[in-house]
C-alpha positions in Angstrom: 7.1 -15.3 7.6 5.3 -12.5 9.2 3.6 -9.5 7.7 2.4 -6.5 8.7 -0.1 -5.2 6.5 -1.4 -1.6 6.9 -4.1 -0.1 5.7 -5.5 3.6 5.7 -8.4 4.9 8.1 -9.1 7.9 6.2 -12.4 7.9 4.6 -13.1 11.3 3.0 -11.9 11.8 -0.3 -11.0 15.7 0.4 -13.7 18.1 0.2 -15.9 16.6 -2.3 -18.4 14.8 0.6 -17.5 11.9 -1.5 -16.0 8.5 0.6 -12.5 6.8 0.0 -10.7 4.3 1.7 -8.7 1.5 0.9 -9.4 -0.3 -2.8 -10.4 -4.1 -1.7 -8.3 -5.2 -4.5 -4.8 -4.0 -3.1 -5.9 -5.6 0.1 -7.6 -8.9 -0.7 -5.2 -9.9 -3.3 -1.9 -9.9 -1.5 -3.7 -11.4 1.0 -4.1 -14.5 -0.1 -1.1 -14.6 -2.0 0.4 -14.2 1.6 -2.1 -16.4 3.2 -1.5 -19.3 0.8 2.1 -18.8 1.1 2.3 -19.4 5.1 2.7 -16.4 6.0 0.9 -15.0 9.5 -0.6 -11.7 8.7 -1.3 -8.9 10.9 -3.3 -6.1 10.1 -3.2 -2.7 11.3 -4.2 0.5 10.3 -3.9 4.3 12.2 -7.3 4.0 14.2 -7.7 0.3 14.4 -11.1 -1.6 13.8 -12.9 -1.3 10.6 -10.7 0.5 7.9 -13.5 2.4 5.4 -13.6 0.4 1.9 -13.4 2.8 -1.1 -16.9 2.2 -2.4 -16.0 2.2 -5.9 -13.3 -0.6 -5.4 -16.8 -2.7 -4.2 -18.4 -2.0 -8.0 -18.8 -5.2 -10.3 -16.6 -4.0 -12.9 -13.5 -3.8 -9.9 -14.2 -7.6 -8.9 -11.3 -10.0 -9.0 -11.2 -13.5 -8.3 -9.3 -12.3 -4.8 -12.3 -10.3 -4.2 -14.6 -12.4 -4.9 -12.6 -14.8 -2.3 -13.1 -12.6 0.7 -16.9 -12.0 0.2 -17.0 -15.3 0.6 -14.3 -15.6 3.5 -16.0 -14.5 7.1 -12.8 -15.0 9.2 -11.0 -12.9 6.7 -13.7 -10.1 7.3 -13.5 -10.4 10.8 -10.1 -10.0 11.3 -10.1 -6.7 8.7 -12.7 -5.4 11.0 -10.4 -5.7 13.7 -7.3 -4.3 12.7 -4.8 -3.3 15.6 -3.9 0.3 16.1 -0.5 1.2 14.2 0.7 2.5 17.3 0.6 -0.6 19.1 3.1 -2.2 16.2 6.4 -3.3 16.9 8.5 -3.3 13.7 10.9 -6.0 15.4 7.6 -8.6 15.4 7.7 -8.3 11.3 9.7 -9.8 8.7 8.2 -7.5 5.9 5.5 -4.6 5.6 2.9 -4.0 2.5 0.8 -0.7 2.2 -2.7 -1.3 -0.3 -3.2 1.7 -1.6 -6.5 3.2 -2.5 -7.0 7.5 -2.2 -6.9 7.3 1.6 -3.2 6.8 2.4 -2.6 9.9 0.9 -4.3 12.0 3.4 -3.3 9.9 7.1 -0.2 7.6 6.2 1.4 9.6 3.9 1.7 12.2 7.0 1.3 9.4 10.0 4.4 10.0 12.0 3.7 6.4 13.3 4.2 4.5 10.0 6.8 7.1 8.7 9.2 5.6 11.3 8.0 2.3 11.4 8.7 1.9 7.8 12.5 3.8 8.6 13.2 1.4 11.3 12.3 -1.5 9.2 14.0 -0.6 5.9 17.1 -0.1 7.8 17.0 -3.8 9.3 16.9 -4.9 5.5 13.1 -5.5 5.6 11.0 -5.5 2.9 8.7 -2.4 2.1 6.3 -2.7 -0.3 3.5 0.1 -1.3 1.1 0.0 -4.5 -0.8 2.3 -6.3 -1.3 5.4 -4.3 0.6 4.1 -1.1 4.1 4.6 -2.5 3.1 8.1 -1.5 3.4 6.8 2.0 7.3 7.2 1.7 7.5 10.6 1.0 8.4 11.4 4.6 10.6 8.4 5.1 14.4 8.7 5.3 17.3 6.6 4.8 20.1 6.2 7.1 21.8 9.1 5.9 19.4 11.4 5.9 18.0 11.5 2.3 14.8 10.9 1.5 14.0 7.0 1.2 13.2 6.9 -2.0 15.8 9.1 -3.6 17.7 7.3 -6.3 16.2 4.3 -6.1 13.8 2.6 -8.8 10.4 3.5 -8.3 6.9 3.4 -9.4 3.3 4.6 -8.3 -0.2 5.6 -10.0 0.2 8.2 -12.6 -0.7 11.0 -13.5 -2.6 9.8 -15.8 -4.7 7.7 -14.2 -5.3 10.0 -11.5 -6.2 12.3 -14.5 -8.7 9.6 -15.4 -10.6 8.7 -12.6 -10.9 12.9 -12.4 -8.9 13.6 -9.1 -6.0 15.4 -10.0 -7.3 18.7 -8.6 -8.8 17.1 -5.3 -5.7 14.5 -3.9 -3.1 16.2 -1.5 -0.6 15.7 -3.8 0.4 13.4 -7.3 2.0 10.2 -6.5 4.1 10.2 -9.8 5.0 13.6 -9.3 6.5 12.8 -5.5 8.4 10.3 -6.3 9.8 12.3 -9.1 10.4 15.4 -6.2 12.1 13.0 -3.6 14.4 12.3 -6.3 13.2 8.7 -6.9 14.1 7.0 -10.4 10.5 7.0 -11.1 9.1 5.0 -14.5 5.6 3.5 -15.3 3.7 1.3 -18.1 0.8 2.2 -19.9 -2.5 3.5 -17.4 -4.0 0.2 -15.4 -1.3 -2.3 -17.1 0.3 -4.8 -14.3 3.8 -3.2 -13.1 5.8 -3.4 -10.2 9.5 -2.4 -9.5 11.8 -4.4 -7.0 14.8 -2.4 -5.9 16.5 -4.6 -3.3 13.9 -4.2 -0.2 12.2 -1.9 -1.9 8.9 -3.1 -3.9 6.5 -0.5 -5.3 3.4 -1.1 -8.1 1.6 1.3 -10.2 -1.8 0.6 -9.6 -4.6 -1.9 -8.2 -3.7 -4.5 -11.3 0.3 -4.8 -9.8 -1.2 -5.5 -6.0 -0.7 -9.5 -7.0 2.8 -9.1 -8.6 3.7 -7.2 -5.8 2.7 -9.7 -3.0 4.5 -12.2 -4.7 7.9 -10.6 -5.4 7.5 -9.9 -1.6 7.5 -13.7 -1.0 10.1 -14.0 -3.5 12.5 -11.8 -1.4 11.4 -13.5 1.7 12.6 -17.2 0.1 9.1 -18.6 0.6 8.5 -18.7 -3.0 
């Protein structure tokens, strides 16, 4: 079992002077659900190295028992400050790909021509995609086979609106995640704001927000038979 997990390199959360990043919790959860399940993980991100931590996913009240795990796991630390450069990814090597979200997908993957067509190439072998919180908005470039966009028709979800509305950055993301997937034409539907919820429509897996990173991860392994 071997998955590719990308993360953002984008650390500027638009024009506020204000950092973003990845949220730790999307990463260091389905980490170790994959780690524990077998599975080798890569890591990869557009600029390889460090990827930029969303400082407010490092404040006490956004600790989890999986991030409390990696502050306490140095070759997990390592290896996330050594990602590999997405353009030196073969989708052929990978059995499955997971996007953590956080704000910064939405200003380099959600427009990196690099990921778009890795995650075309690798939904068309019947590989698993999974994206949650803001990185569903990483498929809003995609296509499908036939042209369409990825996403269209098929079950869906993604942070809201209103919890983008609640942590006060509606006017300063590039663009709604809910709204998107809504555009694309995706069969978009949520659960109450920061409540666990993920959506599994065939090899597509998506999750509103960081709580659904975990249930994610392990309907991933689920579709993989490792479960």
């Amino acid at each position: 079992m071997n998955i590719l997990m990308i993360l953002t390199s984008h650390d500027q959360l638009g024009n506020t002077g204000k950092k973003t990043g990845f949220w730790l919790e999307e990463f260091a959860a389905p980490y170790y659900v994959f780690k524990d399940a077998g599975a080798v993980i890569t890591l990869a991100s557009p600029k390889g190295g460090q990827p930029p931590l969303d400082p407010k996913s490092d404040d006490p009240d956004a600790q989890t028992p999986a991030t409390e795990r990696f502050k306490h796991d140095l070759a997990t630390q390592a290896a996330l400050a050594a990602t590999i450069k997405l353009s030196a990814v073969s989708a052929a090597d990978y059995d499955a790909v997971f996007y953590p979200g956080g704000h910064g997908p939405l200003w380099d993957l959600a427009e990196d021509k690099t990921s778009i067509k890795l995650i075309e190439i690798m939904y068309a072998a019947g590989k698993p995609v999974v994206a949650v919180c803001h990185a569903p908005g990483v498929l809003r470039h995609a296509k499908s086979a036939d042209g369409q966009a990825l996403v269209k028709d098929k079950n869906v979800a993604g942070f809201t609106n209103s919890e983008e509305a609640a942590v006060q950055l509606t006017d300063i993301v590039p663009f709604l995640v809910e709204d998107e997937l809504v555009r694309l034409g995706g069969k978009y539907s949520k659960r109450p704001d920061w409540q666990p919820y993920i959506v599994v429509d065939g090899n597509l897996i998506t999750g509103q927000n960081p709580a659904s990173s975990e249930a994610a991860a392990l309907a991933l392994v689920k579709n993989l038979g490792q479960a």
